[in-house]
C-alpha positions as CSV (number, residue, x, y, z in Angstrom):
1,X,9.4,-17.2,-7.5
2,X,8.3,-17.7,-11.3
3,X,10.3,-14.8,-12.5
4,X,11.0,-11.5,-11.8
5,X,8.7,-10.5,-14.8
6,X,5.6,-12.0,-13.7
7,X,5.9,-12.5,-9.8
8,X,5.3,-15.1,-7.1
9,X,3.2,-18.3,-8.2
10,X,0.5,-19.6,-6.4
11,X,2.8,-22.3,-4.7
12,X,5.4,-19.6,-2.8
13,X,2.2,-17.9,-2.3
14,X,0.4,-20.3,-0.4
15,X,3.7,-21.1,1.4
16,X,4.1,-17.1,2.6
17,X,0.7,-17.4,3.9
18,X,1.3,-20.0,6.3
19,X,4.8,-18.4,7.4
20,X,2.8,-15.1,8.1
21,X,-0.4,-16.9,9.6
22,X,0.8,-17.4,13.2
23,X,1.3,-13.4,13.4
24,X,-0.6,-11.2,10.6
25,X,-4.5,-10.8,11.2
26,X,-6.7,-11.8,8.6
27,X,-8.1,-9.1,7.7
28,X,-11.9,-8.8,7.5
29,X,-14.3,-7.7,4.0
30,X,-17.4,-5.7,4.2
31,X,-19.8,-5.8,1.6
32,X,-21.5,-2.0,1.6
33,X,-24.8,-2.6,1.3
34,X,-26.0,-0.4,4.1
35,X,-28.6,2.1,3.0
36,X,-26.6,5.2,3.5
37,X,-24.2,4.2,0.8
38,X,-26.8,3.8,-2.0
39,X,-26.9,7.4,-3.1
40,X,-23.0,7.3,-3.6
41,X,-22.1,4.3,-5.0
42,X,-21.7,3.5,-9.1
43,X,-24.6,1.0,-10.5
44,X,-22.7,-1.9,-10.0
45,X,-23.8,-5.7,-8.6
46,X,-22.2,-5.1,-5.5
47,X,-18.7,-3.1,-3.8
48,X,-17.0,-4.8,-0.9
49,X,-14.1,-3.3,0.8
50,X,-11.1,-5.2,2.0
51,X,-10.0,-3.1,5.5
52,X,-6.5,-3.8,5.4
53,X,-6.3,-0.4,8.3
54,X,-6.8,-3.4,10.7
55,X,-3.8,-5.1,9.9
56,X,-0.7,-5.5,12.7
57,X,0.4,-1.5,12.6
58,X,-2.5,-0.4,10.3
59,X,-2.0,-1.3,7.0
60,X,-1.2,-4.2,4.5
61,X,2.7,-3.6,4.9
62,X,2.8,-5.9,7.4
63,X,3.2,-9.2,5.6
64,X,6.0,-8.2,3.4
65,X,8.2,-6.7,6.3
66,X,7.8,-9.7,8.2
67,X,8.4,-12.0,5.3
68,X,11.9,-9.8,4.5
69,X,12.7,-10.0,8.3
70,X,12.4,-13.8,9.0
71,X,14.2,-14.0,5.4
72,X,17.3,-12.7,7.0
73,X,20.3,-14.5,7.5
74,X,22.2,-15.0,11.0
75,X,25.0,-12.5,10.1
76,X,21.9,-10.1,8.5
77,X,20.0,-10.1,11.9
78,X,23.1,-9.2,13.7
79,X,23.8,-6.2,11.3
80,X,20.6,-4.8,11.7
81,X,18.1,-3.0,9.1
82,X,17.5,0.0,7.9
83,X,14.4,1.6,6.0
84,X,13.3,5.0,4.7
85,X,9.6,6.1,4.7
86,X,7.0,8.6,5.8
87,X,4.9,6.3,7.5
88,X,3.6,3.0,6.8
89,X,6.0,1.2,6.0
90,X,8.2,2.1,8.7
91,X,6.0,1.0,11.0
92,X,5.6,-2.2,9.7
93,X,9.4,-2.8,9.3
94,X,10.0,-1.6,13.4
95,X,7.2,-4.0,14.5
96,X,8.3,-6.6,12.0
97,X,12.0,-6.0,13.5
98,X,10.6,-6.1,17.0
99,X,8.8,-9.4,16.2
100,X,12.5,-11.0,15.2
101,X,14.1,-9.5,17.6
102,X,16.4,-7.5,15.2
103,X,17.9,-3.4,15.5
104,X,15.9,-1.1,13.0
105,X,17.0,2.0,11.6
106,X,14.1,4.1,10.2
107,X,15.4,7.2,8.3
108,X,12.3,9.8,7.7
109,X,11.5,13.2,6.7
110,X,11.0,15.9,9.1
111,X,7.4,16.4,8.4
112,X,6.3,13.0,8.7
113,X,2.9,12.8,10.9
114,X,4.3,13.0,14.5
115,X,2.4,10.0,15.5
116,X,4.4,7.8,13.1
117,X,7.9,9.1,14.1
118,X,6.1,8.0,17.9
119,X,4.5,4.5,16.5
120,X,8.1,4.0,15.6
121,X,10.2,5.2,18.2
122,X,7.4,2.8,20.7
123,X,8.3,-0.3,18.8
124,X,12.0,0.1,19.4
125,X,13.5,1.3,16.2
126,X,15.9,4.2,16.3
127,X,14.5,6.8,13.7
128,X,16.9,9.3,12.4
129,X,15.0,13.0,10.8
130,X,16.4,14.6,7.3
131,X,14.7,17.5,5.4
132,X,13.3,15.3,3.0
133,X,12.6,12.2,1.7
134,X,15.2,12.5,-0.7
135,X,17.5,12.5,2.0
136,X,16.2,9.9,3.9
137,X,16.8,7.6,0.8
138,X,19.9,8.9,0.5
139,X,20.7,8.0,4.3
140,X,18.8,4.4,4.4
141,X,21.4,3.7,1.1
142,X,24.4,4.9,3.1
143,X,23.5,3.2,6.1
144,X,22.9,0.3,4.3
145,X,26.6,0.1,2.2
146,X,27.8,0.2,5.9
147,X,26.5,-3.0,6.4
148,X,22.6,-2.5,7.9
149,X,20.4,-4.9,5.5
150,X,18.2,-2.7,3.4
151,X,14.4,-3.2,3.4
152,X,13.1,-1.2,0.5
153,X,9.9,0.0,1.1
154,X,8.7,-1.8,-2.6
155,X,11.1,-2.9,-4.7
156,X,11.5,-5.9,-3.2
157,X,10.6,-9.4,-3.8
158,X,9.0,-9.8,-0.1
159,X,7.4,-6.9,-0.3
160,X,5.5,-8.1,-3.5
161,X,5.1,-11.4,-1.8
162,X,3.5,-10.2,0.7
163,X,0.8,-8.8,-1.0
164,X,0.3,-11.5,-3.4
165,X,-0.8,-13.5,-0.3
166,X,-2.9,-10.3,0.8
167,X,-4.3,-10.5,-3.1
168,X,-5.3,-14.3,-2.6
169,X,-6.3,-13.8,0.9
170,X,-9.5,-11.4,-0.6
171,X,-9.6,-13.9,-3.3
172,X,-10.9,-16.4,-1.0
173,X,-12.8,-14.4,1.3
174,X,-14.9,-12.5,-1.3
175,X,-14.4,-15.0,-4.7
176,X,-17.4,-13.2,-6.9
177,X,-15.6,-9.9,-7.1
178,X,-14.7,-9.7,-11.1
179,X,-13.1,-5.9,-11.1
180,X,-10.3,-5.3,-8.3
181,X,-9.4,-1.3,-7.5
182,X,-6.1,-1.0,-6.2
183,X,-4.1,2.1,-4.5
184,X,-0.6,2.6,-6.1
185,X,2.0,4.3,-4.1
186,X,5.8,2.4,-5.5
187,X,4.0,-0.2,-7.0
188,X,4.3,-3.4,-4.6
189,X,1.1,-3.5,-3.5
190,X,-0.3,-3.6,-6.9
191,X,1.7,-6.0,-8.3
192,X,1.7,-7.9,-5.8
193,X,-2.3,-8.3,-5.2
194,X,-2.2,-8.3,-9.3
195,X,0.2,-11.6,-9.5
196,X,-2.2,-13.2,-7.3
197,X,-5.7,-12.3,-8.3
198,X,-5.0,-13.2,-11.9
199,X,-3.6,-16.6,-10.9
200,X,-7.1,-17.0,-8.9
201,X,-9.1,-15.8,-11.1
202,X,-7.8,-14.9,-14.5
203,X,-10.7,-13.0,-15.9
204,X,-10.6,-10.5,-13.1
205,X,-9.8,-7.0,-14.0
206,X,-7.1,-5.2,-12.0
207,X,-7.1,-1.3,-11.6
208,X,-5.0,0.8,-10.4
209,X,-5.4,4.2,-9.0
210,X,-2.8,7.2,-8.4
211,X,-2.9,10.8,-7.3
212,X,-2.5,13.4,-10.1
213,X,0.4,14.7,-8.6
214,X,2.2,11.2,-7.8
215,X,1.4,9.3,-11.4
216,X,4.7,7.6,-12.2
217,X,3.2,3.8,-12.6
218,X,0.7,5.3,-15.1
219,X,3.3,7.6,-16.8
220,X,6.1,4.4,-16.7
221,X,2.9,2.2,-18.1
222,X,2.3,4.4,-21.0
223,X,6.5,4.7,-21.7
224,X,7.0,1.1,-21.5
225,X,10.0,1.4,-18.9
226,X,10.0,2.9,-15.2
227,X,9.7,6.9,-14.9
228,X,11.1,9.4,-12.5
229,X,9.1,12.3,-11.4
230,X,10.2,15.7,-11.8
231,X,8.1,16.6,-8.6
232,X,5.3,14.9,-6.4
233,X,2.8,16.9,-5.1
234,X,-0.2,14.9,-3.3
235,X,-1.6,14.7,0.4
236,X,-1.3,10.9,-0.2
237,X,2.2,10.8,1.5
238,X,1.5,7.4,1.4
239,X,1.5,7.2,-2.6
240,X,3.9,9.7,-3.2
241,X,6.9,7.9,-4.6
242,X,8.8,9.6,-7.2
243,X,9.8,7.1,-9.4
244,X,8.7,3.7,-10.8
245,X,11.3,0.8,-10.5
246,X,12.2,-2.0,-12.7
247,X,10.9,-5.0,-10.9
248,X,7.6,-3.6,-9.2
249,X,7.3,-2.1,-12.7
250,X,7.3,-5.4,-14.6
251,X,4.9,-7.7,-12.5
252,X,2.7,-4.9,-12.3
253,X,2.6,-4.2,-16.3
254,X,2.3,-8.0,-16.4
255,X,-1.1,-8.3,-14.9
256,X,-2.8,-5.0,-14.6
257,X,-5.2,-3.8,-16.5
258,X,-4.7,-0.5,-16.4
259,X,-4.3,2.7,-14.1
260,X,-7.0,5.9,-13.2
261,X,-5.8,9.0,-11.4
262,X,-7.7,11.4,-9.0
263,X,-7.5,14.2,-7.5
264,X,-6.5,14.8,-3.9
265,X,-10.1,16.4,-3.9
266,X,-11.3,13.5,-4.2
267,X,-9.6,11.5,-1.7
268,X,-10.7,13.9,0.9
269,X,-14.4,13.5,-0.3
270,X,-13.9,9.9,0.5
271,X,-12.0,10.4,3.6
272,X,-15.5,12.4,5.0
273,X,-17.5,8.9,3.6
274,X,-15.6,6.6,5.9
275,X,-15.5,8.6,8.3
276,X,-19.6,9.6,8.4
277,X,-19.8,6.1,6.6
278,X,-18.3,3.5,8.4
279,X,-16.5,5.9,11.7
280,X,-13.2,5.3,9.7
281,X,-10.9,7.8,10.5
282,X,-8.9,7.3,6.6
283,X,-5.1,8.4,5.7
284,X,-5.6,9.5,2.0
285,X,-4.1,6.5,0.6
286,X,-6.8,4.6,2.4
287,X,-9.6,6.1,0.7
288,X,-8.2,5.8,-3.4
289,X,-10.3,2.6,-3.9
290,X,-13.5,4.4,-3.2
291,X,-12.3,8.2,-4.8
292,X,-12.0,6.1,-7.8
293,X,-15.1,3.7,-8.1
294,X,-17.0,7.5,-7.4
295,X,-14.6,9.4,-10.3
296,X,-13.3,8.0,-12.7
297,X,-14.7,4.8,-12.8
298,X,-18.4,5.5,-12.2
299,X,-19.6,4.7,-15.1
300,X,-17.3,1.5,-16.2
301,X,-18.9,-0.7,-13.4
302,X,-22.2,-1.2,-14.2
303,X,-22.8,-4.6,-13.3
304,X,-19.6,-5.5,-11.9
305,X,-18.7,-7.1,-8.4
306,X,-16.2,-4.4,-7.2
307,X,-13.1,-4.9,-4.7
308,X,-11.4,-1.8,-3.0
309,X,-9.2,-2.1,-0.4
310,X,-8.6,0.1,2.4
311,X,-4.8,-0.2,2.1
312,X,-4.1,1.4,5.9
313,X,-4.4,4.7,8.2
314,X,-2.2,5.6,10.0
315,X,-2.5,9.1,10.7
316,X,-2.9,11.4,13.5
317,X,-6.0,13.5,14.9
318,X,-4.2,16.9,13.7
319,X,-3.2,16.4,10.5
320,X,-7.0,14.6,9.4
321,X,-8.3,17.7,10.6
322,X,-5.9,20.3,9.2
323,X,-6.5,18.3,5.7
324,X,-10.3,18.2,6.4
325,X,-10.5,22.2,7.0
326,X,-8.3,22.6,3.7
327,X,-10.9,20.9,1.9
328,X,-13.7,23.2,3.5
329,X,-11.5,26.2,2.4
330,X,-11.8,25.7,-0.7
């Protein structure tokens, strides 16, 4: 790694990707150019979306979990893991623990999406229920001073990693894209994808976009130092993290250029597009990239060849719908 300032460089990059390249799927781009997107889209040369949602376990965690779990040490694979989420990301570390044959703890809220307490449980990792995901931090970091090996769901220099090589990877499969729209949830996809796109291609733009209710990149950003939330409040479970931290914080600062927000209104309007779109069935997080080329960035992309990425969905049948019927209540 360069530094912890300004991330991976292009060589560690290149070398992740061919660790990762015998197990994670390349993930396929889709220009949007069908007809029935025309009377949505901003004025721009063209909008291609990177459908990370068909990634091993649905979404771009993936890489980075299986980079920290073939990082490990003999002793660290004996000890085990441990890691605290809501959803993606514990997914990807239990199949990422499966794949190396290593015991995974998952700590989780209690209201986490049923199907990703199952999606867990059916990949072999023990997951333990708190009220919140306070708690479930709070367990993960206990577990982990008893010896488990911690794999944070961002702050972690695999976890960046592995979406630098994600970054590169729609580098390479889509190289005329100039403005790159990002989902921010802790910050390690961002900076990640960020580190690598600038390396590429170094007039690129890089934005990212947060919920509202879950801003603390754009908040830290405008502080100059990380932030801690008072509250979250966001469907987007998925980009809900209450704080910023210091190294996801500092590659991201490094390289992006700056940060939108939208409203969880939003994201359900472009959940309904994929889905009537495309027959994507979209977590919230999953449809940021698109709420924000139609919001807030509608008019600052005439012209531009515009990236989004569909960062992952995993989410089941009942709560799509519940969230889709709040949105027709109001």
């Amino acid at each position: 790694m360069r530094d912890a300032v300004t991330g991976p460089d292009l060589t560690e990059i290149v070398a992740a990707a061919d660790v990762l390249q015998d197990a994670i799927i390349t993930t396929p781009v889709l220009p949007l150019k069908a007809a029935r997107w025309a009377a949505v889209l901003p004025d721009c040369a063209s909008v291609t979306v990177k459908l990370e949602l068909f990634q091993q376990t649905g979404s771009f965690k993936a890489r980075g979990a299986l980079l920290g779990m073939r990082g490990l040490t003999p002793d660290q694979r004996a000890a085990g893991v441990v890691a605290a989420s809501g959803g993606n990301h514990a997914q990807a570390v239990a199949w990422a623990a499966r794949e190396a044959g290593v015991d995974a703890l998952i700590t989780m809220p209690r209201a986490t999406d049923p199907e990703r307490i199952a999606g867990c449980e059916a990949l072999g990792a023990r997951v333990d229920l708190y009220d919140d995901m306070a708690a479930a931090f709070a367990a993960m970091n206990a577990a982990a001073a008893q010896g488990r090996v911690l794999m944070h769901p961002f702050e972690a220099a695999h976890m960046i990693l592995g979406s630098a090589v994600c970054g590169r990877e729609y580098h390479l499969q889509a190289p005329d894209i100039d403005t790159f729209v990002v989902p921010i949830g802790g910050g390690g996809l961002i900076s990640g994808m960020a580190c690598a796109i600038k390396q590429s291609h170094p007039d690129a733009q890089v934005i990212g976009v947060e919920p509202e209710g879950a801003d603390s990149m754009a908040r830290s950003f405008a502080a100059g130092a990380p932030v801690t939330l008072d509250r979250v409040n966001t469907i987007a479970d998925s980009l809900g993290a209450p704080l910023a931290m210091p190294q996801t914080f500092a590659v991201a600062r490094a390289h992006v250029d700056r940060i939108v927000r939208i409203s969880d209104a939003a994201m359900l309007d472009a959940m309904r597009l994929y889905q009537s779109n495309l027959r994507i069935t979209a977590e919230p997080a999953c449809a940021a990239s698109l709420a924000a080329i139609l919001g807030p960035l509608k008019d600052d992309l005439a012209g531009r060849h515009v990236g989004i990425i569909a960062c992952g969905s995993n989410i089941g049948l009942d709560r799509y719908q519940a969230l889709n019927a709040s949105r027709n209540a109001d």
